[in-house]
N, C-alpha and C positions, 0 to 999 in steps of 0.2 A: 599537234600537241593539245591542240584546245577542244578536237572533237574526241579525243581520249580523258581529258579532266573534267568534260562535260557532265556525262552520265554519274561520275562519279561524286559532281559537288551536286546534280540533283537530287542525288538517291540519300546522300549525306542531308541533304533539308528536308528529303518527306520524312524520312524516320525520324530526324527528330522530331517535325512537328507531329507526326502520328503517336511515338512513344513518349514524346518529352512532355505534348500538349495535352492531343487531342483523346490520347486514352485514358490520362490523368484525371482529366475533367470531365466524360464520361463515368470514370468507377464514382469518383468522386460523388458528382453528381445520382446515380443508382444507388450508393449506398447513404445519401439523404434521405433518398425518396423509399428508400426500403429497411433500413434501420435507424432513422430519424436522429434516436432517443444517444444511440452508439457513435453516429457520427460526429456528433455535435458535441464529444467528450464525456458521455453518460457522466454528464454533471448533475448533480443533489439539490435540490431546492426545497427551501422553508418558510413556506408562509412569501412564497415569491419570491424568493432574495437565495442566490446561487451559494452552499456554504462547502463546496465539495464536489471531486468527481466521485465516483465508486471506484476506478481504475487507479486514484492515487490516495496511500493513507495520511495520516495526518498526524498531529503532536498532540495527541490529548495527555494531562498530566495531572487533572484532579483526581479523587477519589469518589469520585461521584458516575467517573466514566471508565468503561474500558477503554485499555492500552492495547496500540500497535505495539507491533514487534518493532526492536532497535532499529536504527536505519543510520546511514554512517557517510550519506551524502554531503559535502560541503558545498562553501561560498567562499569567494573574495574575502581577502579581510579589509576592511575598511580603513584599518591605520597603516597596512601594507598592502598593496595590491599583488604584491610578488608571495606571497603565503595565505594561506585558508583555513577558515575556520568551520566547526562544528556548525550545518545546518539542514536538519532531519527533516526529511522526504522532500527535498530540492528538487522538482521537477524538470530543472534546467542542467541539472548535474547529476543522472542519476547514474551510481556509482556504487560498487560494493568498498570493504575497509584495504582490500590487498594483504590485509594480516594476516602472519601465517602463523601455526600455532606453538611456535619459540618466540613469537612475540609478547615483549613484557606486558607492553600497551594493553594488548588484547586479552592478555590473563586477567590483569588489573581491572579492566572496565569488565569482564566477565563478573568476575566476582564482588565487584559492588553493585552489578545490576542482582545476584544472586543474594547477597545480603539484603536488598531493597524488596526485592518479593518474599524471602523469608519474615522480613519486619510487619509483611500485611497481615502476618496469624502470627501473631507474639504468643509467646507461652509453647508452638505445635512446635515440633523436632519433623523438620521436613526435608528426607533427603534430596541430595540433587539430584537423584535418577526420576523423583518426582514431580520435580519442576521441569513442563512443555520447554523443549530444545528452544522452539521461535522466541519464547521471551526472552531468549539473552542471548541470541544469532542473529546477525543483520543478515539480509539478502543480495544477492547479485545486484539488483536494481538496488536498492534503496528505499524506493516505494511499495512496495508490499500494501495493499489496502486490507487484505485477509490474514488473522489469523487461525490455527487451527483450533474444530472444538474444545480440544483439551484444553489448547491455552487460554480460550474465554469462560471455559468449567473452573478454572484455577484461580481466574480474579473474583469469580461469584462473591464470596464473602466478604473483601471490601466494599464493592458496588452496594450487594444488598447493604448492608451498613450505615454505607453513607447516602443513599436514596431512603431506608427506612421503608425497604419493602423483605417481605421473606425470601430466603436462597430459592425454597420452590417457584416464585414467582421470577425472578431473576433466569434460572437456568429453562423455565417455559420460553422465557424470550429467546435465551441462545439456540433452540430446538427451534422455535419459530424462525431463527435467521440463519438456521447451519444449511447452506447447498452441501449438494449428496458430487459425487463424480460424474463427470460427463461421459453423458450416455453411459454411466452405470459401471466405467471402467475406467474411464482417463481422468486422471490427475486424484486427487486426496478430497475428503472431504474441508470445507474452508465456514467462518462466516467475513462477514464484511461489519467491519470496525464501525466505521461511520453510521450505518445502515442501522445496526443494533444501541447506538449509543443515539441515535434520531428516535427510536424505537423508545429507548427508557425515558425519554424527555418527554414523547406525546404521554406513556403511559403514568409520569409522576408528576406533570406540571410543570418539568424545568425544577 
């Protein structure tokens, strides 16, 4: 019996240590030493002090910055541990809303996000077929750090506004920070939120 279990509890510890350890900490390892910047969570840095990855977006909400798209991650709630409450781009929860679209919820918060971008041009009559889909769609993840150029062409006129720089100088930024598809075919074109709202801080002073 035991020289039949043998082979079998040895071959059982090299694979693990081979697949569970020793390859792990291998890749691991090669992709420090070969994409430093990615492994290390392509985190943001300003003036020395970490404010950001690029792979996760963030909650900006003055008018001074571009907006992520919606995100519909939660947390604990604090005064009930058994229910959860609204908290965007959760890294620890990332999560799409489940809502389907006979959801009251979902029309509800559609449409006061939709009123809320209509109010940034008072006076314009702006269809919804005009308003970028990402500003009022959350994503599978939750963290989306890009939105699309449309939807950073669409906030120009507040941004410039409230920074006190012209739309032509505002949308050179977004052209400045828009990736193209990879390799010229895969996926859409994006920019990165954080990236371009770093970007209008060096170029106005904060």
């Amino acid at each position: 019996m035991l020289n039949q279990l043998r082979p079998v509890l040895v071959l059982g510890v090299a694979l693990t240590l081979i697949t569970g350890l020793a390859y792990p900490l291998a890749m691991t390892s090669l992709a420090g030493m070969i994409f430093p910047a990615k492994a290390a969570g392509s985190l943001i840095e300003r003036n020395g002090t970490v404010v950001g990855s690029a792979l996760i977006g963030q909650s900006f909400t003055s008018d001074r910055y571009f907006h992520d798209r919606p995100s519909a991650t939660t947390a604990p709630d604090p005064a009930d541990s058994s229910k959860t409450v609204p908290a965007p781009y959760n890294a620890a929860n990332s999560m799409g809303s489940n809502l389907g679209p006979t959801s009251a919820a979902l029309r509800d918060r559609v449409k006061e996000d939709l009123a809320t971008l209509r109010a940034e041009r008072p006076g314009a009559e702006i269809p919804r077929a005009e308003i970028p889909a990402d500003l009022v769609t959350t994503s599978g993840s939750g963290l989306d750090p890009d939105i699309s150029p449309e939807a950073a062409l669409f906030q120009v006129p507040r941004v410039a506004k409230a920074r006190g720089l012209t739309e032509d100088q505002v949308r050179a930024l977004i052209a400045a920070h828009t990736d193209g598809r990879l390799l010229g075919i895969l996926g859409e074109a994006r920019v990165n939120v954080m990236a371009l709202n770093l970007a209008l801080d060096a170029q106005t002073g904060r």
